[in-house]
N, C-alpha and C positions, 0 to 999 in steps of 0.2 A: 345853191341846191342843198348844201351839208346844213343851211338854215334853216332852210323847212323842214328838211328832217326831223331836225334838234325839234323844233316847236312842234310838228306834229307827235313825234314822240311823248313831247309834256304834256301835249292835249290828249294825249289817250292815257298815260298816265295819269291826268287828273282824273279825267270821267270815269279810268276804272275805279279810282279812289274813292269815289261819288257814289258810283256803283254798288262799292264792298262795302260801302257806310252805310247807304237804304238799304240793300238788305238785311246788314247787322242792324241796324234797329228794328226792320221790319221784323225780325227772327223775336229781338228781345221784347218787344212791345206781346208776339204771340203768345212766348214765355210767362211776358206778365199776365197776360189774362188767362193765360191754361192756371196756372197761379191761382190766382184769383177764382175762378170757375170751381177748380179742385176744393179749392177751402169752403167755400159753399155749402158743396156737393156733401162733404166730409161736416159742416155741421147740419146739414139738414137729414143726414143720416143720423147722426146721433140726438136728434130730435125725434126721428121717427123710432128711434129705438127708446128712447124714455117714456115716451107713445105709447108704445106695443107692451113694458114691463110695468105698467102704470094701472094696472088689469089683472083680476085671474081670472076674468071670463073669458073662456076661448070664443064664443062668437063677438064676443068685443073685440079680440085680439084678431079673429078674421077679417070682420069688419071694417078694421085698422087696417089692417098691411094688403086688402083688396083697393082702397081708398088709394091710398100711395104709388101701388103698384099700375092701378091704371093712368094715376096720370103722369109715370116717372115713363112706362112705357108702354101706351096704349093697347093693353091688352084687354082682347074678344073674349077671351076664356082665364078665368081665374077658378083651382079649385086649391083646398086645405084638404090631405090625407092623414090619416094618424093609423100606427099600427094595432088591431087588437088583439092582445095578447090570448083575450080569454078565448077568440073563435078562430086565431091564428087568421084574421085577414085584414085586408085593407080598406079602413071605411071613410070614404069622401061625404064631405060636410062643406057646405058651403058654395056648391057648385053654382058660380055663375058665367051665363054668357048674354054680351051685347045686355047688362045690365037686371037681365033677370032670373030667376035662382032656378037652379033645377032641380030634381029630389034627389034625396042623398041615396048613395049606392056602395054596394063593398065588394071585392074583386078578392079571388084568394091572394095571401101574401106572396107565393111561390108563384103564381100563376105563369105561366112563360106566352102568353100574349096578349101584354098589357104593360105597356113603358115605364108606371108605376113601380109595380113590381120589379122591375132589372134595376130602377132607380134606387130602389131603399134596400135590396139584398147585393146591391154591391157597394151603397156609398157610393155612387158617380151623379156628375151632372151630364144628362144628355140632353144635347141640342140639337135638332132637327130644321134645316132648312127648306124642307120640301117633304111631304107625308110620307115622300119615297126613301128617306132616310130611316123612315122606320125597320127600313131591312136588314140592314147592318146590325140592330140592336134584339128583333124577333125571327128574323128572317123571312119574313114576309110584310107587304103591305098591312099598314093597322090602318083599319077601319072606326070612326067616333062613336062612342056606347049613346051619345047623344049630340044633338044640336049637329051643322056643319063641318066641313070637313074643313081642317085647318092646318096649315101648311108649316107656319113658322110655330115652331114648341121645344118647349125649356123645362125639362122636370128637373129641379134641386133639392135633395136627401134633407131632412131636417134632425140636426143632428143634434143631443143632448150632452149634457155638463159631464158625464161617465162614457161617452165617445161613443155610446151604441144610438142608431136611427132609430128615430120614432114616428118617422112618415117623411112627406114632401110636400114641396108646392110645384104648381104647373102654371103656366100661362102661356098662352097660345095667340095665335093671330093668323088669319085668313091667307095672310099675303108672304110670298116666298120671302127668307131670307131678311126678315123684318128687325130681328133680334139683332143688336151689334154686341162683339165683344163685353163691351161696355155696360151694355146691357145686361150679359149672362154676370158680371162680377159686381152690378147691383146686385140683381138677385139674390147671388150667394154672401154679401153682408147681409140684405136682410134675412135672409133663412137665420144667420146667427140669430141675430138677434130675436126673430120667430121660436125658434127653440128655445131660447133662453126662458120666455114668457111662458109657453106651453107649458115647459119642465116647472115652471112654477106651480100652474094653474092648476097641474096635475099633481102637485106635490100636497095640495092647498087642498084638493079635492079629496086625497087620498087620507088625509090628514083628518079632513070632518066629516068622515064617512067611519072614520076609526072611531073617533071621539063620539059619534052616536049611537055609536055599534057594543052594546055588551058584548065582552069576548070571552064571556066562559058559553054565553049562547048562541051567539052570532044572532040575536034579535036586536030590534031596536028600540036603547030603551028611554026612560020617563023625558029626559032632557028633549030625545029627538021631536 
């Protein structure tokens, strides 16, 4: 009897040994491909960032990072905001959904209901899983200035080189709860690297605007 013991005992000791092995490799094999995945992941983001700064046109730079962004995470609604200084609001450029453009539109910068705006006058990322999370953030249900009403939404601050916002992107999707984690901290690398090109383009723009501008008249002169 004390021999079957002994031997069943070894047999459960080997199998759990068996056991603790498949799973330790199954763990490391996981490791290696999350590995592996990450590295990927990490250069085909800095591919899409030499993409995006490769440009000072902002609908090139739209263009770019709409391309990406639908097929990193198939989003319904893509739009590009930027703040204007000169009429203090917020002007959307680029608005696309399901592919096709809408007109551009601009919401005041303060506005208190319009996601936008809580997004860029506080620097936050908000993410919505359901339209009804819009309450927490307006306090009320937000209704769409256009197109369907969409459940999963991401607005991220785009933030420039001297740490003040200069707008946001949004992306949206019909379907509750669409966005992962993972999802929102794409986004917010590329918004970097989005601001990085903007701050450019806008630097560039500001730059040949000066340079055709007589400044003892503010006209434009022989060169322009």
């Amino acid at each position: 009897f004390k021999i079957i013991i002994i031997i069943l005992l070894i047999s459960f000791s080997y199998l759990f040994f068996r056991f603790r092995t498949y799973k330790l490799k199954k763990r490391a094999l996981f490791l290696k491909n999350e590995v592996i995945k990450r590295t990927k992941e990490l250069e085909t983001l800095a591919e899409i960032g030499k993409e995006l700064n490769a440009t000072l046109d902002f609908n090139s730079i739209s263009t770019c990072l709409h391309k990406h962004l639908q097929q990193s995470l198939n989003a319904d609604v893509f739009a590009l905001a930027l703040i204007n200084s000169e009429t203090n609001k917020i002007d959307f450029h680029n608005v696309i959904e399901n592919g096709k453009p809408h007109k551009d539109f601009s919401i005041d910068l303060h506005s208190e209901n319009h996601l936008a705006s809580i997004c860029i006058t506080t620097n936050k990322t908000l993410v919505l899983n359901n339209y009804l999370d819009a309450i927490k953030y307006l306090g009320k249900i937000s209704h769409p200035m256009a197109g369907k009403k969409m459940h999963s939404i991401i607005y991220q601050p785009l933030v420039a080189r001297d740490g003040n916002v200069i707008g946001c992107i949004t992306v949206q999707n019909p379907n509750p709860s669409h966005f992962s984690t993972s999802d929102v901290e794409l986004l917010k690398t590329l918004a970097s690297y989005t601001a990085i090109a903007i701050d450019n383009a806008l630097a560039y723009q500001a730059l040949t605007t000066a340079s055709n501008t007589d400044y003892l008249t503010g006209l434009a002169n022989r060169r322009a």
